[in-house]
C-alpha positions as CSV (number, residue, x, y, z in Angstrom):
1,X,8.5,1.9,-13.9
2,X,8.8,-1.2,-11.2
3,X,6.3,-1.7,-8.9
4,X,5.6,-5.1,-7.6
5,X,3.7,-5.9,-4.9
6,X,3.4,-9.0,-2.7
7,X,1.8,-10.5,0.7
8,X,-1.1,-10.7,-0.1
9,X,-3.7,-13.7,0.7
10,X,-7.0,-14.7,2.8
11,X,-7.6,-13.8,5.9
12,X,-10.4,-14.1,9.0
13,X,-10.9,-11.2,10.4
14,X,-8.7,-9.8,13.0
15,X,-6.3,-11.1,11.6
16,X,-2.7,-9.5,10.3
17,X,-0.9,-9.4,7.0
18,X,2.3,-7.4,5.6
19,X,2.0,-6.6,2.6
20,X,5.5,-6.0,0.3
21,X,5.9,-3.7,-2.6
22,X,9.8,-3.2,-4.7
23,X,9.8,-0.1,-6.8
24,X,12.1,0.9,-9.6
25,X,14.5,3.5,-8.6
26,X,13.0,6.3,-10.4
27,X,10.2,6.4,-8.8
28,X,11.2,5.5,-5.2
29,X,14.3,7.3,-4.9
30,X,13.5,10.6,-2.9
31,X,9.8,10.7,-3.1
32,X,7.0,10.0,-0.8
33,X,5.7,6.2,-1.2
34,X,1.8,5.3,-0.8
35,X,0.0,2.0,-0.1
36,X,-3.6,2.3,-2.5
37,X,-6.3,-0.3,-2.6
38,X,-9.4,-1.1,-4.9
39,X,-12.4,-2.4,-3.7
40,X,-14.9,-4.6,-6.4
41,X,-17.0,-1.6,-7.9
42,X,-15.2,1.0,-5.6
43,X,-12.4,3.5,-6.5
44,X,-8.8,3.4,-6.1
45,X,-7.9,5.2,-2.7
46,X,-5.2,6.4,-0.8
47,X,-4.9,4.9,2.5
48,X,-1.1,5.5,4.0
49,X,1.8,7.6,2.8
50,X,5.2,8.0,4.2
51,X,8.3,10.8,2.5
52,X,11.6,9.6,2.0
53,X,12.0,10.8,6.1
54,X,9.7,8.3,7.5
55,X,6.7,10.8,8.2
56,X,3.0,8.8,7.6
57,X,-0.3,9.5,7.3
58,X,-3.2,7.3,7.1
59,X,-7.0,7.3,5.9
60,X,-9.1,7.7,8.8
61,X,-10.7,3.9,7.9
62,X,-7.1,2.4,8.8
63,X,-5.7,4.4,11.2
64,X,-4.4,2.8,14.2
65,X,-4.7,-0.5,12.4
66,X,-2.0,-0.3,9.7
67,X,1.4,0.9,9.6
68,X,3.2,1.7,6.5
69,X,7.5,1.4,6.9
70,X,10.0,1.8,4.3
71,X,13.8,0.6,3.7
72,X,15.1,3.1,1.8
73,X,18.5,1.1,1.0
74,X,16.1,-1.8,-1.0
75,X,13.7,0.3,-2.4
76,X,11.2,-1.3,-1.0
77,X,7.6,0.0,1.0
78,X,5.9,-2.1,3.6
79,X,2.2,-2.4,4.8
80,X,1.4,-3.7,8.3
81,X,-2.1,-4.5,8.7
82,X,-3.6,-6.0,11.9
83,X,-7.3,-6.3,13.3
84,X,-8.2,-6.7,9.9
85,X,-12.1,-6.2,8.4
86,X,-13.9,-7.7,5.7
87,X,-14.1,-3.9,4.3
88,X,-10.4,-4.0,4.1
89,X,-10.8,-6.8,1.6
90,X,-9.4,-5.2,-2.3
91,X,-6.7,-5.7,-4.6
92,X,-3.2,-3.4,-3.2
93,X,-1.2,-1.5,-4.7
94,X,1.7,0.8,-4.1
95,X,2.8,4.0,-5.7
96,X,4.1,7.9,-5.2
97,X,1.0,10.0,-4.9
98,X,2.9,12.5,-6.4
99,X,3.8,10.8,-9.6
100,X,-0.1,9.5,-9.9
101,X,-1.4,13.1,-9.2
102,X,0.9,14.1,-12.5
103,X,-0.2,11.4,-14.2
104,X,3.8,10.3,-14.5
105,X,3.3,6.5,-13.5
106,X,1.0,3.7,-14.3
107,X,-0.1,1.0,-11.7
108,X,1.9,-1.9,-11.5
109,X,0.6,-5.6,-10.3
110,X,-1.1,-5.2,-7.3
111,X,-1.8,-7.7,-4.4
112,X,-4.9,-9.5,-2.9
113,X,-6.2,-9.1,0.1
114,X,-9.5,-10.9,1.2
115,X,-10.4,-11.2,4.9
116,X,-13.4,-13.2,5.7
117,X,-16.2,-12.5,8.3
């Protein structure tokens, strides 16, 4: 299993970042994609999701602020994050919430995000 995600970096806050993740075929294909981040000493959590249609969801700590896309032909999940806080600061990653609830996938590199108060 692929999963290899990019974009990101430091930023002040309020400001944006997109944030990149390729997955393997198997895994992308026809399932539901999800951005996840880890804060230091904090959980992994969920905070968009979007099926193979293009229908999202977000956590309510992001909503309105991010926006999660896909390109279905590249494999390929995007994150959109504006107005950014330091509390969004954590390590990225994507995966299919269904394949982590099974315990089917492992986590692949994830991405750093830091935004600075």
């Amino acid at each position: 299993v692929q999963l290899q995600a990019s974009g990101g970096g430091l930023v002040q806050a309020g400001g944006s970042l997109r944030l990149s993740c390729v997955a393997s075929g198997s895994i992308f294909s026809d399932n539901p994609m999800g951005w996840y981040r880890q804060a230091p000493g904090k959980q992994r959590e969920l905070v968009a999701r979007i099926t193979s249609g293009g229908s999202t969801d977000y956590a309510d700590s992001v909503q309105g602020r991010f926006t999660i896309s896909r390109d279905n032909a590249k494999n390929t999940v995007y994150l959109q994050m504006n107005s950014l806080k330091p509390e969004d600061t954590a390590v990225y990653y994507c995966n299919a919430p269904l394949a982590v609830a099974y315990g089917l996938t492992g986590w692949g590199q994830g991405t750093l995000v830091t935004v600075s108060s």
